[in-house]
C-alpha positions in Angstrom: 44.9 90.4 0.9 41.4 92.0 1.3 38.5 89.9 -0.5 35.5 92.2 -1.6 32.2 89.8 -1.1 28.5 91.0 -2.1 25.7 91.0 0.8 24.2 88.2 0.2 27.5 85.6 -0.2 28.2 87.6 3.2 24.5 86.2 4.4 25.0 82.5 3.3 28.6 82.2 4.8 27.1 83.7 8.3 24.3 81.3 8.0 26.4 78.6 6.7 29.1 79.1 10.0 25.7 79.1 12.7 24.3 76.0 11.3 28.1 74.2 11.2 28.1 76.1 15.1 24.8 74.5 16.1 25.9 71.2 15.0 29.3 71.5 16.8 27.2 72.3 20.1 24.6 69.4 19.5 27.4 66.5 18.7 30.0 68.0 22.0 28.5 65.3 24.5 29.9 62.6 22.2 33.7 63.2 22.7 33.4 62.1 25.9 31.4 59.3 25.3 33.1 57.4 21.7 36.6 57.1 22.1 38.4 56.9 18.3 38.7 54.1 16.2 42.4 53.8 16.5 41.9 53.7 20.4 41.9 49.9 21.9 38.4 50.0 23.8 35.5 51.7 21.7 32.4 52.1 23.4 29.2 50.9 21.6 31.1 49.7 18.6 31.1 53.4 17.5 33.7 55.5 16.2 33.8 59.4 16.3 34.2 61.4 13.5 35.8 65.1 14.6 33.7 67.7 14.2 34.3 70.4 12.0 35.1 73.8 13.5 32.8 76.3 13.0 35.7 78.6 10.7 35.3 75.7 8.1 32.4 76.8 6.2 33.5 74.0 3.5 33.8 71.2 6.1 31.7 67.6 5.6 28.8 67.1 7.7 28.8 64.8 10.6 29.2 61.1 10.4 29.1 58.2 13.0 31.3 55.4 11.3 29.8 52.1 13.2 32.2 49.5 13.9 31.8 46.1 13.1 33.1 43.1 15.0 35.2 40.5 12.9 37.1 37.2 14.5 40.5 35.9 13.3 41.9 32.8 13.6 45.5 32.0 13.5 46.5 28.3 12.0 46.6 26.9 15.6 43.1 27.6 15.9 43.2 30.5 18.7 41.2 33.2 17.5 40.9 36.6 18.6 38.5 39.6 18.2 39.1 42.7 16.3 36.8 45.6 16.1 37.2 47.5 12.7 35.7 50.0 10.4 32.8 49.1 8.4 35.2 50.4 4.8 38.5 48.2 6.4 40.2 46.5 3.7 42.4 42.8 4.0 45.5 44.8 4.0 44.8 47.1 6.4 43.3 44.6 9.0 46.4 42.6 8.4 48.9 45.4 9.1 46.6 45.9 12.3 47.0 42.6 13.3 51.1 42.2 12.8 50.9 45.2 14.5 49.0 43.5 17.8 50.6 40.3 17.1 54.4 42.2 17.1 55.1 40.1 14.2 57.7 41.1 11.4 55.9 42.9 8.8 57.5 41.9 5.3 53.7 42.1 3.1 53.2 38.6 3.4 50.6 38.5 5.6 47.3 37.8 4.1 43.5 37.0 5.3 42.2 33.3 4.1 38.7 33.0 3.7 37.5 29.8 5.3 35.2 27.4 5.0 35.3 24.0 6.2 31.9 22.7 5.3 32.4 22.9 1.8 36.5 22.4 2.1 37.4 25.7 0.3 39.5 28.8 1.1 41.0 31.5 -0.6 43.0 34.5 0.0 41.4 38.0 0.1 43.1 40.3 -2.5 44.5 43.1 -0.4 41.8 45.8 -1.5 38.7 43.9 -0.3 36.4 44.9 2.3 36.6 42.7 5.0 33.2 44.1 6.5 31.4 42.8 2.9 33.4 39.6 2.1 32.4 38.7 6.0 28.6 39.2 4.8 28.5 36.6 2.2 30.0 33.8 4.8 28.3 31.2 6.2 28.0 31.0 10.4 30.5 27.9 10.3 32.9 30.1 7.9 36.1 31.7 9.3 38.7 34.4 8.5 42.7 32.8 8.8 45.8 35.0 9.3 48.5 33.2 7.8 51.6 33.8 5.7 51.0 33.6 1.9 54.7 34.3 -0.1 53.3 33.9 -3.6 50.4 36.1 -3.6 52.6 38.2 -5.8 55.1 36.5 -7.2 53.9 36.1 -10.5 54.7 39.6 -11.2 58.6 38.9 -10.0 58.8 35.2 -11.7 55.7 35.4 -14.5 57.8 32.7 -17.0 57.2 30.3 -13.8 53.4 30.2 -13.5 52.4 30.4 -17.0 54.1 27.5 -19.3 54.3 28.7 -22.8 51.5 25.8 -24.2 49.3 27.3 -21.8 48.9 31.1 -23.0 47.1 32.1 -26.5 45.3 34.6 -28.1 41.7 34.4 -28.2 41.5 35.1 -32.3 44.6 32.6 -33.2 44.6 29.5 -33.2 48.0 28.4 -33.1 49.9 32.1 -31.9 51.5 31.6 -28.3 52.3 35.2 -26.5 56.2 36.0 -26.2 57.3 35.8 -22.7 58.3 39.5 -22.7 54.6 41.0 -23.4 53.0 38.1 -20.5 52.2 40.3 -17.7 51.7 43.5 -20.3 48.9 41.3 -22.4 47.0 40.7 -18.6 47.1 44.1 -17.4 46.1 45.5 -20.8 42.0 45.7 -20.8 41.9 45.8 -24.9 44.5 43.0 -25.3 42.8 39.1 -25.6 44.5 36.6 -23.8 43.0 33.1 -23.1 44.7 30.3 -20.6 43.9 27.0 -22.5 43.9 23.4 -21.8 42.2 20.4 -20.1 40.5 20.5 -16.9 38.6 17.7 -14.9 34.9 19.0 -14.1 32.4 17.5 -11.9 29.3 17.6 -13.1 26.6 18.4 -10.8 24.2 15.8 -10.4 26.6 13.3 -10.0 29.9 12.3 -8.3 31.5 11.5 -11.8 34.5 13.9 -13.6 34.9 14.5 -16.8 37.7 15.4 -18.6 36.9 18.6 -21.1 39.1 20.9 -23.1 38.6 24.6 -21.7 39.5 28.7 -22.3 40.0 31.1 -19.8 39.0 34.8 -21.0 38.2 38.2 -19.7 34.3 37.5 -20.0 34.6 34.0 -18.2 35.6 30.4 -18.4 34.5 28.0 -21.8 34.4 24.3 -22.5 34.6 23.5 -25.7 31.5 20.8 -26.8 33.7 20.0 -29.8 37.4 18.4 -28.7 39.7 21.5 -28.4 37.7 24.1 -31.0 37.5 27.7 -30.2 35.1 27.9 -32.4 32.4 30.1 -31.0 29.7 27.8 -31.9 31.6 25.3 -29.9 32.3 27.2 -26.4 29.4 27.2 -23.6 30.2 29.1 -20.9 30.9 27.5 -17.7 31.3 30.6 -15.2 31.4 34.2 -15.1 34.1 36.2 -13.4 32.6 38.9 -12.4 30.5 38.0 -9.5 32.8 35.1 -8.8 35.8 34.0 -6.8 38.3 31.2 -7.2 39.2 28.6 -4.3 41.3 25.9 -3.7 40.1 22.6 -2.5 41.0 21.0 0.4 41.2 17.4 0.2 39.4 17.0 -3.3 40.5 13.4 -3.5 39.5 12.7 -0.2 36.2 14.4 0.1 35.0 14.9 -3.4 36.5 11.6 -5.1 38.8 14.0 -7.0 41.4 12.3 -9.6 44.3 14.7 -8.7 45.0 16.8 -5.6 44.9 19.8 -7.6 41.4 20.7 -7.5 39.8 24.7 -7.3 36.4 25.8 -7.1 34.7 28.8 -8.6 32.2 30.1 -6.4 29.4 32.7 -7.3 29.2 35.5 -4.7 25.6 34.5 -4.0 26.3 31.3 -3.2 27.1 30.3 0.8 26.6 26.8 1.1 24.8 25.2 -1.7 27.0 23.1 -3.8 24.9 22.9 -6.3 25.9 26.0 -7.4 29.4 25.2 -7.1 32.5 24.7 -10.4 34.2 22.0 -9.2 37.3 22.0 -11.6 40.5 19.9 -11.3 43.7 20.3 -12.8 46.8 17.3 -13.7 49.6 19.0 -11.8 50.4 22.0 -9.5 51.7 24.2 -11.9 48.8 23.8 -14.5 46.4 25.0 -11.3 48.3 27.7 -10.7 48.5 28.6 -13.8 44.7 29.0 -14.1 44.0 30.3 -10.5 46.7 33.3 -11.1 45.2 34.3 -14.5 41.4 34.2 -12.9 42.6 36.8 -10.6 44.7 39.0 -13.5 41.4 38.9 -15.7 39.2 40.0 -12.9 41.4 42.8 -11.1 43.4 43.4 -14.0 46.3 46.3 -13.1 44.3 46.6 -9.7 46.2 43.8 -8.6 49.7 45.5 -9.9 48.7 48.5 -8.0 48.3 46.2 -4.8 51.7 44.9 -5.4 53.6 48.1 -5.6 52.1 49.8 -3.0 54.4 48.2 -0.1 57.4 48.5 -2.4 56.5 52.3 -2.9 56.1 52.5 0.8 59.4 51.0 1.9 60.7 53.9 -1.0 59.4 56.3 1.1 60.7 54.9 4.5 64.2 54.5 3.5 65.0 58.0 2.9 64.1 58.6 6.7 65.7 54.9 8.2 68.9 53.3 7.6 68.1 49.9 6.1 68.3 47.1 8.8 70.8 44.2 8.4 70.7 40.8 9.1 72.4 39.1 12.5 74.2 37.2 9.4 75.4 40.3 7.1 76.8 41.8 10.0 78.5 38.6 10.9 80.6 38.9 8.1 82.8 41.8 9.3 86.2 40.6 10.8 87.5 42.7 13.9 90.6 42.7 15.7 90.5 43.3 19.7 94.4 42.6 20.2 95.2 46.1 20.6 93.6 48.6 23.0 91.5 49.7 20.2 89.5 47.3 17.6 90.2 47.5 14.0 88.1 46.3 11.4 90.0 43.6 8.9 90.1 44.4 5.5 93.2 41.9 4.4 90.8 38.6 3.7 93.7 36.1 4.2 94.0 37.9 8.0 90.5 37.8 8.3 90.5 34.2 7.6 93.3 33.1 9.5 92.1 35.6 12.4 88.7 33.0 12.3 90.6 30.0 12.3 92.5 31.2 15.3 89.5 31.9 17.3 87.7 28.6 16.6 90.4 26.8 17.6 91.1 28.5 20.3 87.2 28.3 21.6 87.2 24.7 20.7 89.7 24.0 23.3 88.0 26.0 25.9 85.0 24.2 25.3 86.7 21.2 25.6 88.5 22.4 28.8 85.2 22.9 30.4 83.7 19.6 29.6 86.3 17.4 31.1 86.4 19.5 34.1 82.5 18.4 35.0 79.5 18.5 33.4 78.2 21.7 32.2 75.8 24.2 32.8 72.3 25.1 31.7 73.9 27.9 29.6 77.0 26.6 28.1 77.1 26.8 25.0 77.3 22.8 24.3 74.1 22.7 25.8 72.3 25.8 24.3 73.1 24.5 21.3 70.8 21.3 21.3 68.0 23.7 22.2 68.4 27.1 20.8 66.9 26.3 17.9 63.2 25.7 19.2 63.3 29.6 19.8 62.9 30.3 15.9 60.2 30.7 14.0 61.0 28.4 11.4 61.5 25.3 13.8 58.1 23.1 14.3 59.1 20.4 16.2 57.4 16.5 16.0 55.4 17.3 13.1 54.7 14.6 10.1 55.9 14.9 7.1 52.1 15.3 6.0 51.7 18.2 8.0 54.9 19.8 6.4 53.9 19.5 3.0 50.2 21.2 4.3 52.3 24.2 6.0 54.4 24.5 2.9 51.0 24.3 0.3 49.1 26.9 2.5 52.3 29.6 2.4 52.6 29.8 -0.9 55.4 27.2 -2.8 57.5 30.1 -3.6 61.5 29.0 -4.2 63.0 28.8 -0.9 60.1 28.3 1.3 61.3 26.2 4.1 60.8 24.7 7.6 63.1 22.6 9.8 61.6 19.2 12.6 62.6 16.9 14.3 63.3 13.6 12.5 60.8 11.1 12.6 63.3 7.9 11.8 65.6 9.2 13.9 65.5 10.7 17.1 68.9 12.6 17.1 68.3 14.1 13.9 66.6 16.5 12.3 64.9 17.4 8.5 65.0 20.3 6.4 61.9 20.8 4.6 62.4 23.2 1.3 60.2 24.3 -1.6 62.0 24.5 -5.2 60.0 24.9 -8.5 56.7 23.9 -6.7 58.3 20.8 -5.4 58.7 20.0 -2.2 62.0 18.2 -1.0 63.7 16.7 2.3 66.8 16.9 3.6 68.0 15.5 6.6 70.7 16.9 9.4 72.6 14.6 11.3 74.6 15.2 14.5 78.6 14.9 14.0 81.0 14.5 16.5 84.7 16.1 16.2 87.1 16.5 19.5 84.4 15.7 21.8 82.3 18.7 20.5 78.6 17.8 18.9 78.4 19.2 15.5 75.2 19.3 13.0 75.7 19.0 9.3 73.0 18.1 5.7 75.9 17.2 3.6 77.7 13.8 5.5 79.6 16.4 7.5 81.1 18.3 5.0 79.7 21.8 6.4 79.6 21.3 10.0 78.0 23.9 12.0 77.5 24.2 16.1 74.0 24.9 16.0 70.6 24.4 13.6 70.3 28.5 13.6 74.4 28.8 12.3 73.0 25.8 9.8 70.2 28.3 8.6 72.1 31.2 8.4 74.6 30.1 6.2 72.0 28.5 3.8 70.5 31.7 3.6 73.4 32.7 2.4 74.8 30.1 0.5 73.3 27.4 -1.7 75.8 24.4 -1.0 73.9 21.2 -1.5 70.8 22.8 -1.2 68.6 23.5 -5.0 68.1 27.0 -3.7 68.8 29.3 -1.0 66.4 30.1 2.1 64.9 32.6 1.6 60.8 32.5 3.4 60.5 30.6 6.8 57.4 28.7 7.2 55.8 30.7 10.1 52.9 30.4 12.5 51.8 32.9 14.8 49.9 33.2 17.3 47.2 35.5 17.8 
């Protein structure tokens, strides 16, 4: 195709491609010097931008993108340093550092905000520039990378963190939302929604709470001056959203004389360390604070926060049409083979599969036996793996408290089927399953079992009997049993 151009668009494009030319000439030293920002090292905190060739009369000018140094702790205090881009988001710093960790990246991972001296911390919503959030900390203030399950699981379970007395329109007085139109009336920028009810609120000059009756709307959060009236001669506002963030409170009771456990904080952007300036708010249970935190978050972000949700399920879309899907060591467990012949043959008849598995765990039983009365055995027999193998898991903490437990389980979310497995502290042969089920958190306790001189471990008096705490898990995973729900999120800490 032959394009006809007039002299002087002929004139602008040659001057256009010298000047694009000169530049190319003038930045060349620097490729050799800044290594890219993907690359481990960078030199001078600096990341190159590649230069536009001197053919692409529409490319962008030059840019040097600095990079800024940010420090990540992990929940056993080990921190490391990560240099990123200044425009970095939580999400993408958090992929970076499963990726350096060689952690398993299921979008749970999330970046805590920090701060001990005013016992707050929050998690940064996957769009956030880290680079900015970073600027408005304090020098004792600290980024944590931690698991966080139920920083979206209001859009999977919404009926679960918003109890039907709780949610109301703004112009009725008496008109709860149906539970189908819940998510649809947050997302929705011209629909009204308010979170109502009590809250405890510290008032500022003093250490006292007071108990008030409060609304929780689009353009911020109300007490009512007059009992529980909407009235709006009655509301004063308390905060704004806008240039805010919500917190949780660690050890409210403890450190701010708090009358539940449940306390969160709204916190003006400006603020770093002035309490002053601080809404210390307090809820009566769990599910009422979570409740109000979850629908600060949907008022401010609105259907940003939806977008931030399907973005890893839209990704895992895309990947599966390239990958088969991987299966668990327990889903592939479940095929029944047959090595009799001089080929192997997979079992479909389910009464020969089951015999077929009764047959083999007799028949290892004896052997096992066999080789324990001949002598004691070895480092790796499987009678003695079996007393350790579990301490190689993720999910196994060893001598923690039952304090700390509860702590792991709060900070990861209290998501159905959170859970964690320790040693016993009542009994030194035993061990305790620690599991999360409609924000409650319950104990349940494994206890060795002895049959035919083989140990055994089993939750439910030896009913279910199983060889080794990570055959235990497995099948829970699977199964419910005695269990309220299945497992389904292990309590993980890495280390960074």
């Amino acid at each position: 195709t032959t394009f006809f151009l007039s002299g002087g668009v002929v004139e602008s494009v040659r001057k256009q491609l010298a000047v694009l030319e000169k530049k190319k000439n003038m930045f060349s030293p620097l490729q050799e010097t800044f290594l890219p920002c993907k690359c481990a090292s960078v030199r001078n905190r600096t990341a190159r931008v590649d230069v536009p060739s001197a053919g692409d009369a529409l490319g962008n000018s030059v840019r040097l993108l600095p990079l800024q140094i940010v420090k990540v702790f992990s929940e056993d205090c080990i921190g490391k340093v990560v240099e990123i881009p200044a425009e970095m988001t939580a999400r993408d710093l958090c992929q970076l550092l499963v990726y350096k960790s060689h952690c398993v990246d299921d979008n749970s991972w999330a970046l805590v905000e920090h701060h001990p001296a005013m016992g707050l911390e929050r998690c940064l919503e996957d769009h956030e520039v880290v680079v900015q959030v970073q600027a408005s900390m304090t020098s004792e203030s600290k980024f944590l990378f931690r698991k966080n399950y139920a920083k979206y699981e209001f859009f999977k379970n919404p009926l679960n963190f918003f109890p039907e007395q709780m949610v109301a329109w703004c112009q009725e007085s008496n008109s709860t939302i149906p539970p189908s139109h819940l998510l649809q009336s947050f997302l929705n920028s011209s629909s009204c929604p308010e979170i109502q009810g009590h809250l405890y609120v510290k008032e500022s000059s003093r250490k006292a709470w007071k108990k008030q009756h409060m609304f929780l709307r689009r353009s911020g959060l109300y007490v009512s001056t007059k009992g529980a009236s909407k009235e709006p001669r009655h509301l004063q506002l308390l905060a704004d959203l806008e240039d805010s963030n919500i917190f949780t409170v660690i050890a409210g009771r403890r450190i701010l004389n708090a009358p539940t456990e449940y306390g969160f904080c709204i916190k003006p952007n400006r603020v770093r360390s002035e309490q002053k300036e601080l809404r210390m708010l307090c809820a009566e249970d769990e599910q009422s604070r979570t409740c109000w935190m979850t629908a600060f978050r949907l008022f401010k972000y609105g259907i940003l926060l939806y977008q931030n949700y399907k973005i890893p399920q839209q990704r895992k879309a895309l990947l599966s049409h390239f990958s088969a899907p991987v299966r668990s060591v327990s889903e592939n467990s479940l095929v029944a083979m047959d090595f009799s012949g001089r080929i192997g043959r997979v079992i479909d008849n389910p009464v020969e599969a089951q015999s077929a598995a009764l047959e083999e765990g007799h028949a290892w039983r004896k052997r096992s036996q066999r080789m324990h009365n001949l002598g004691s055995p070895s480092p790796l027999h499987p009678s003695s793996l079996s007393a350790v193998i579990h301490k190689t898991q993720l999910w196994f903490h060893g001598r923690i408290t039952r304090e700390e437990s509860h702590r792991m389980i709060h900070q990861q979310g209290q998501v159905d089927g959170l859970f964690l497995l320790r040693d016993s502290q009542s009994n030194p042969k035993a061990f305790v399953l620690t599991l999360c089920h409609h924000q409650k958190i319950k104990h349940f306790q494994i206890l060795p079992c002895e049959e035919d001189g083989q140990m055994f471990f089993s939750l439910d008096d030896g009913a279910t009997k199983f060889t080794d705490l990570i055959q235990l898990v497995e099948f829970y995973q699977l199964n419910r049993g005695v269990l309220p729900c299945k497992l389904k999120h292990p309590c993980t800490i890495v280390a960074l």
